[in-house]
C-alpha positions as CSV (number, residue, x, y, z in Angstrom):
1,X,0.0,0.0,0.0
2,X,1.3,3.7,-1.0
3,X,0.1,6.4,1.4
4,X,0.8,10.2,0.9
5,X,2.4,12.3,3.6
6,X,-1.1,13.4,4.0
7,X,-2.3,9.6,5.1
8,X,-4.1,9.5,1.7
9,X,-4.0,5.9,-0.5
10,X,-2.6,6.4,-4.0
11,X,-3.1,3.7,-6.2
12,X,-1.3,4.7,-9.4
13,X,-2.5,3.4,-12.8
14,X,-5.9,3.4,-14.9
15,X,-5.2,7.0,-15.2
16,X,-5.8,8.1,-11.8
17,X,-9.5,6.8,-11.8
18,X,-9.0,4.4,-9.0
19,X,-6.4,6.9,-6.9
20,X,-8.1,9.0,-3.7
21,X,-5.1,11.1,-4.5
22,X,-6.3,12.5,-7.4
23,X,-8.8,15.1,-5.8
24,X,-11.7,13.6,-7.0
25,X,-12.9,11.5,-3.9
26,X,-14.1,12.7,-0.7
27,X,-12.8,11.9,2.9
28,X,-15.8,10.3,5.5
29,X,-16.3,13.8,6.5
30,X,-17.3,14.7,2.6
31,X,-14.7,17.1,2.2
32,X,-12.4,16.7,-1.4
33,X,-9.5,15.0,-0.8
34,X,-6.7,17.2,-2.5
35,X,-5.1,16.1,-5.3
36,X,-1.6,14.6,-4.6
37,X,-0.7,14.2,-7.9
38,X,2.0,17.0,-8.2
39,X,4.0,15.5,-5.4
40,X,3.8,11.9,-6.0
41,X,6.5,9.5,-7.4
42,X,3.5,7.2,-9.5
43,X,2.3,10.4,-11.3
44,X,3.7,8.6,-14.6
45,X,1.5,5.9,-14.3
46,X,-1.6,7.4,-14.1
47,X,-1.2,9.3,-17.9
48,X,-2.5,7.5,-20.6
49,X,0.4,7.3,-22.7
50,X,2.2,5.4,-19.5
51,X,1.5,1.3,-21.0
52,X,0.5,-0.7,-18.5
53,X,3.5,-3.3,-19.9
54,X,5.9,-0.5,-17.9
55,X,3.9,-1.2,-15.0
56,X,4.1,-4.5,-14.7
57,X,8.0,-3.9,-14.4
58,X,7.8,-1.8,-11.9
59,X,10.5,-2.2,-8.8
60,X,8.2,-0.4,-5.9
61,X,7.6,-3.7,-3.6
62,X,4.0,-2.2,-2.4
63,X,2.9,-1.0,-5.5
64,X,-0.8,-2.5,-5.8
65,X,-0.7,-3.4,-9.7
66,X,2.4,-5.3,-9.6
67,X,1.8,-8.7,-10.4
C-alpha cells in the first residue's frame, strides 16, 4: 500500500481513476481530498500514454498493480 504524507492511498494506474489522491474523492467527513498528484513518485503511471506493460516492471515492492 502507498500512502501520501497526507495519510491518503494512492493507487497509481488506470489513469488516476482508482487513486483517492487524485482530488476527485471525498474523505468520511465529505470534504475533497486534495489532489496529490503533483507530489507523488507514481504520477507517470496514471497518464494515458504510460503502458501498462511499464507497470508491470515496476520495482516499488507495495505497488498495488504489480503482479
Amino acid at each position: 500500500m502507498i500512502i501520501d504524507v497526507t495519510g491518503v492511498v494512492l493507487t497509481p494506474g488506470n489513469e488516476g481513476k482508482d487513486c483517492l489522491g487524485n482530488g476527485s474523492f471525498k474523505d468520511n467527513n465529505g470534504n475533497e481530498i486534495e489532489c496529490c498528484c503533483d507530489e507523488c513518485d507514481f504520477m507517470m503511471c496514471c497518464l494515458p500514454e504510460h503502458s501498462f506493460e511499464n507497470c508491470k516492471k515496476c520495482d516499488y515492492v507495495d505497488c498495488p498493480r504489480k503482479e
